[in-house]
N, C-alpha and C positions, 0 to 999 in steps of 0.2 A: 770340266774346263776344256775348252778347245781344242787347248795347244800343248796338253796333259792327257800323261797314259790314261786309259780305262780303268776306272775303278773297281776292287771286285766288290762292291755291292750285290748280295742276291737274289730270290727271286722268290715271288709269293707262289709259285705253281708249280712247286718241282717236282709233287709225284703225279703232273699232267702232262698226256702224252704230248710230242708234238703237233702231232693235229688239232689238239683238241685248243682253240683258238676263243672261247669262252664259257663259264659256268653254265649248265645247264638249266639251274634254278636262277639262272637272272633271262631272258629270251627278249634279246636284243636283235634289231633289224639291220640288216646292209644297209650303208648310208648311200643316198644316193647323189654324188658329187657336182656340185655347179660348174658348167662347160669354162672353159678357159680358153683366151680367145689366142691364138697363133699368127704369128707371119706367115705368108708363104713359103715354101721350098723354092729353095735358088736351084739354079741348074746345079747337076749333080751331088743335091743335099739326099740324105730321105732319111723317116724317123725309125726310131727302134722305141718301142714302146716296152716298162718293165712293170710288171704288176711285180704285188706282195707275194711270195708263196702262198699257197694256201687260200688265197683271195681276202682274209680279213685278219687282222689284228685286232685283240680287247686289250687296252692299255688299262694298266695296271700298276698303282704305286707301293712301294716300301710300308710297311706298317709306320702309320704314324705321317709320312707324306704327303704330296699332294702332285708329285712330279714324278713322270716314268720315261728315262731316256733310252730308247730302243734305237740298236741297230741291225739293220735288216739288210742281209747280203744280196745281189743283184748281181745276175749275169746277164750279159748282154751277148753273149757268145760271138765275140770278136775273131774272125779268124783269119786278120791284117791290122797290119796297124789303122787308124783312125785317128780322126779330130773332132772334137764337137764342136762345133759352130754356134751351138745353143742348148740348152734345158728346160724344159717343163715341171712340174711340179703340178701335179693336180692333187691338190688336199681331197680325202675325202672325209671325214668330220672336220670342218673348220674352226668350229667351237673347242676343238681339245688341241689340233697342232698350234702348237707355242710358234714352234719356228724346225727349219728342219736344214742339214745339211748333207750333200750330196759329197762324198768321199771315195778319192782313187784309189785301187790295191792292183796293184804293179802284182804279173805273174810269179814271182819270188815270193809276196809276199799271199797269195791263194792259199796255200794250206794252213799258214794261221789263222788266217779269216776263216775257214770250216773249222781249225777246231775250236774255236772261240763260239761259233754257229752250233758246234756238238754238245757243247758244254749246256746246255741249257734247253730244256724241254718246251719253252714255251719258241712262237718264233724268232728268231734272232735270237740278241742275247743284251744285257743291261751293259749302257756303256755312260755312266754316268765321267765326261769327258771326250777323248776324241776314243774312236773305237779300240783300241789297242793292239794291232795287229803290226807297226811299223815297228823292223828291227831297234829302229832306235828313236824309238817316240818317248823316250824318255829323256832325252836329248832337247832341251827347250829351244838352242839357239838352233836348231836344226827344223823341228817346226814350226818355229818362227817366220822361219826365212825362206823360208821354202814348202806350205804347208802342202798337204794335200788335197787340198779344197776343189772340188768341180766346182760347185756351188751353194747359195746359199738361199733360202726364202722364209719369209715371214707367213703370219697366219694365212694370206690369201695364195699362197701358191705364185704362178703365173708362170709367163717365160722370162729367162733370163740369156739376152741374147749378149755374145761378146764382143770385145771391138771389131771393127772392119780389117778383115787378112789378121785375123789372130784365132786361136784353139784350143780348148783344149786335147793334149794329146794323149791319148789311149793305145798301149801297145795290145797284139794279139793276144788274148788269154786272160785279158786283166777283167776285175772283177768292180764292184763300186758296190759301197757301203753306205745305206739311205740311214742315218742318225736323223731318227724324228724325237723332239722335246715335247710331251704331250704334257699340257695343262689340266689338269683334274681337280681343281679347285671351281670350272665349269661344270661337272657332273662325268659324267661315265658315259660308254658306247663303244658301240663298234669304229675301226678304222680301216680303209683300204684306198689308200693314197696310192699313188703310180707317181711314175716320171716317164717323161718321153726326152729320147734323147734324136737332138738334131746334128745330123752324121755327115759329114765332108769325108772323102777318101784322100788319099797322099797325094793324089794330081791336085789337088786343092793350094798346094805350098802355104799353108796358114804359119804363121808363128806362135812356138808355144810356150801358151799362155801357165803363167807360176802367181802362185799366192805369197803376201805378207801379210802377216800380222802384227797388230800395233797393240797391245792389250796396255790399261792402266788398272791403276788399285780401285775399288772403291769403299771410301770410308764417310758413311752418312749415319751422323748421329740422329737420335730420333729429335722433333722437331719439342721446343719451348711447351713445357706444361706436359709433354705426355712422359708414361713413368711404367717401368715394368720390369721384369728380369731382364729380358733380351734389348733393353737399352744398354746393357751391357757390351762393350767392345768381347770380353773374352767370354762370356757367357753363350752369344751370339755365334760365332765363330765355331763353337762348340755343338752349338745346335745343327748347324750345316755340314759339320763331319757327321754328326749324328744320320743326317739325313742324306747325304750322299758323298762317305768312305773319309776314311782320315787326309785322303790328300786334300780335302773341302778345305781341314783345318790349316794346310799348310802355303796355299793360295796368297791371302793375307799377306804374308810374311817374303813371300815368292816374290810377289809383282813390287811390296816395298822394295827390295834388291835388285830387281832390274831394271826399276825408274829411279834411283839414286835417291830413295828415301828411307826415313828411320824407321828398323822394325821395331823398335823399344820404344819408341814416340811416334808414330806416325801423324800425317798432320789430316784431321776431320774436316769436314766439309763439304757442301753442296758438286763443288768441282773440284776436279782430278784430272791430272795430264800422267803422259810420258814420254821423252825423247829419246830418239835410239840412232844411234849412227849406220848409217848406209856404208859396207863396207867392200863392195861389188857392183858395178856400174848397172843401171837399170831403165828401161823405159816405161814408168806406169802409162797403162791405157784407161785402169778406171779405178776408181775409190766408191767406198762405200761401208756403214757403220752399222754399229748392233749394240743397243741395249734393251731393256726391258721393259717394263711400265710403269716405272717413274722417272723414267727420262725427261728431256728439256729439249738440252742442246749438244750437237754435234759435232768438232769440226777435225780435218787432217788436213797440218803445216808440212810444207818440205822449204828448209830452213839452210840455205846453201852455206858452205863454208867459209865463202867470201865475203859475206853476211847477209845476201837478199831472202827473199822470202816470198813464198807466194800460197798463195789459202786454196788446198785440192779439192777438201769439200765442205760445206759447211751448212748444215743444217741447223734452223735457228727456233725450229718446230716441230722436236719429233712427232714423229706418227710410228707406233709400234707395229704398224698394220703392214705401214708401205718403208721396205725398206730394201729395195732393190739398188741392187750399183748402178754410179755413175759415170757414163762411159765418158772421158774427158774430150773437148772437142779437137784438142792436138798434144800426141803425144810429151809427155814430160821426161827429159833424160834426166837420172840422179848419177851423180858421180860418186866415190868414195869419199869418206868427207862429210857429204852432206850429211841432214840428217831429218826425219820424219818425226811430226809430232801428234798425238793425238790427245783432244781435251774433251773431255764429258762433263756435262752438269745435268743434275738431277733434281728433283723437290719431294723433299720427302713427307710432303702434307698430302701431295695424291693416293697416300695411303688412304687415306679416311673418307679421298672420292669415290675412287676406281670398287663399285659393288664386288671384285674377285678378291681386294685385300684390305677393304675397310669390316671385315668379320674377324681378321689377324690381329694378334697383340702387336703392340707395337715393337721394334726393334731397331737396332742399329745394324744398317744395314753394310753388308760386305761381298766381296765377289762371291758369287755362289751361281748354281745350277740354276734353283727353281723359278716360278715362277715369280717368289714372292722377292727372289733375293734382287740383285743387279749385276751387271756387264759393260765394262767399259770396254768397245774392241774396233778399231780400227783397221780395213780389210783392204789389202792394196793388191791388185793385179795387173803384172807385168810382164814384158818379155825383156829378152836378156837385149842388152844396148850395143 
């Protein structure tokens, strides 16, 4: 989950060294990644480019999975503060990264990000949710409202450029943590994805740029006629702790409480919302949404006090492919008061389309990791007003 500590889920390769980056009886190739096309450098940008340690990653699931959330620490060896002005992402298997996010760690928090990186032989370490390295990421309304997000990209990578005179900012010494979601329901291979980071110095004056998140439930029963255990609400639910750590099981019940719904009755169905009140004045620069692959529809309300209203994004066609943010064409102030809403709708018959989940039993589906499961998430990025 996101906006939840790291699970300790473990790890199929634990008596293999660090180095050693795949079985020797499988003899897999480096992939060789599709260019990705870039803006120019403004005056006084330039990139910092980060490979993988090691140069490759073998993603690898849980017994019994089909999802391996890795994250991979990244120095950029900052020695002043910075802005990013932009991100890259270059996938390098496009057929396994699900989706992948780019994560700040502030100099304080560097030595739990290595011992979290020590903990585990293989590269990185399994971080099924957000990496677990923030003193208090266990704290929802905290990264809620202030996540640690650099950025974010779907299966194709690309750039993710931010608004005009805004940044992300990176103190000297800080580190960033690449959380790739590899899909393995496509098959197996090698991975060596990079990120290139597009760098403004302090003479730059950017404003810096902070994440929200808008997360709702998701409670999709399976569709008329079809019938199996994991039609089951708690059967289900069960299976997804099974598969990535008991906080899976506690999701569900999480996001019912924090959108002012029933956890003893939740209510099922194709859509789901959540409102949440804005309790600190803000100005979003851009919106932009994440689900999975049985998405529909999209959209983020900001829903004034006074009572107007106005629609930030709205998507009426997902594409799980392309789901870059929307940089708004003029900024939005929210005031205290207000309040942000985010609604998802899904169809749960494109199980029986989509070739990666019409081989799966059927189920009801619920907020979950994998690929197979869903995500309702609502992504606002702002600067302070």
């Amino acid at each position: 989950m996101v906006v939840a500590a790291c699970s300790s889920a473990g790890h199929n390769a634990a008596s293999a060294p660090r180095s050693e980056r795949h079985s020797p009886s499988a003899p897999l190739t480096t992939p060789v990644p599709a260019p990705v096309a870039v803006a120019p450098l403004a005056p006084g940008e330039r990139w910092i480019t980060l490979h993988m340690p090691g140069g490759v990653y073998h993603p690898q699931a849980e017994a019994g999975g089909t999802d391996d959330y890795r994250c991979i620490l990244l120095d950029p060896h900052l020695t002043r503060n910075v802005f990013l002005s932009g991100v890259v992402l270059q996938p390098g298997n496009a057929a396994l990264v699900h989706h992948a996010i780019l994560y700040r760690v502030d100099p304080a928090e560097v030595p739990a990000a290595q011992a979290k990186d020590a903990t585990d032989p293989r590269l990185g370490w399994s971080c099924f949710g957000g990496p677990g390295v923030r003193a208090d990421e266990a704290g929802a309304q905290s990264q809620l409202d202030g996540a640690p997000w650099v950025a974010a990209f779907a299966t194709k990578g690309g750039e993710q450029r931010f608004a005009a005179g805004t940044g992300e900012q990176l103190a000297a010494g800080s580190r960033l943590v690449l959380q790739i979601h590899y899909n393995l329901l496509n098959g197996s291979g090698l991975d060596n994805s990079s990120v290139r980071l597009r760098v403004a110095g302090p003479s730059a004056h950017l404003k810096p740029l902070h994440t929200y998140l808008l997360p709702a439930p998701v409670e999709l029963p399976c569709p008329a006629g079809q019938h199996g255990p994991l039609c089951n609400r708690a059967a289900s639910i069960a299976d997804v702790a099974k598969r990535f750590g008991r906080f899976g099981a506690y999701m569900p019940a999480g996001l019912q409480l924090l959108c002012g719904g029933s956890v003893a009755h939740p209510r099922p169905g194709p859509t789901q919302s959540c409102t949440r009140e804005v309790y600190a004045p803000m100005t979003i620069r851009a919106v932009a949404g994440h689900m999975h692959m049985l998405g529909r529809a999209i959209s983020i309300d900001l829903l004034r006090g006074n009572g107007g209203h106005r629609r930030l994004l709205e998507v009426t066609n997902w594409d799980f492919d392309n789901q870059s943010a929307t940089v708004l064409p003029e900024p939005v102030t929210v005031r205290p008061g207000d309040r942000l809403k985010v609604t998802c709708t899904w169809d749960a018959a494109l199980r029986e389309q989509l070739p990666e989940l019409r081989k799966l039993p059927p189920r009801y589906v619920v907020w979950g990791e994998g690929s197979s499961d869903e995500m309702c998430l609502g992504i606002v990025s702002y600067t302070d007003a």
